[in-house]
N, C-alpha and C positions, 0 to 999 in steps of 0.2 A: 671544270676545275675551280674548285673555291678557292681563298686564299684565306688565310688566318693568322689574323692579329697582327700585317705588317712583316710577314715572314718572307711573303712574296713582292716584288713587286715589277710590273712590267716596262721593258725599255722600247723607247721609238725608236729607228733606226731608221737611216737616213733614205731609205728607201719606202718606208710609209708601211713597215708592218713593224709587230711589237713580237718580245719577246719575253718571257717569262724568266724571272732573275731570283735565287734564294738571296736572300740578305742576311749575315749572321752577325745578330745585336754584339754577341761579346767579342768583339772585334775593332780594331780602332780604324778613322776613318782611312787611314791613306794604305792600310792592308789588302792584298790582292785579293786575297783569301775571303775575303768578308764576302764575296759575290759568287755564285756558284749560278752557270747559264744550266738550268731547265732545260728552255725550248716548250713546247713548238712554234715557229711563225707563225702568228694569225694575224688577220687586220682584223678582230673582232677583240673587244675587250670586256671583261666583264666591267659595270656599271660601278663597282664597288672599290676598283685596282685602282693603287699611287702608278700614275705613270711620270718617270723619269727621261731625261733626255742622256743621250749614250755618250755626250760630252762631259755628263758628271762621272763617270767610270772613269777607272784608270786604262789605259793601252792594251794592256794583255788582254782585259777582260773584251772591250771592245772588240778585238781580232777574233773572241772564241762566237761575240756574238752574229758573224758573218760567217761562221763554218756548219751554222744550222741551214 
């Protein structure tokens, strides 16, 4: 899976795999909405991904990314 332009970007989770996150620009930052969980868990990353820590998410979004 490629990513493009910043669309994607994957989160660490505190258990050492990543998770794939859309991000939508037109969106301000404290909206829930701005983040849509992908999936799937890999510990591999492409060379090329923003990776984020799952502490910059808001709550909700966190919770969905443990239901992968």
């Amino acid at each position: 899976m490629g990513l493009k332009h910043g669309k994607y970007v994957y989160v660490k989770r505190s258990d050492g795999y990543y998770i794939k996150v859309r991000v939508l620009k037109s969106r301000g930052d404290e909206d829930q909405d701005k983040y849509i969980v992908i999936g799937p868990k890999t510990h591999k990353v492409p060379p090329t991904a923003t990776i984020i820590r799952e502490e910059q998410l808001p709550e909700k979004i966190r919770e969905k990314l443990y239901a992968i």
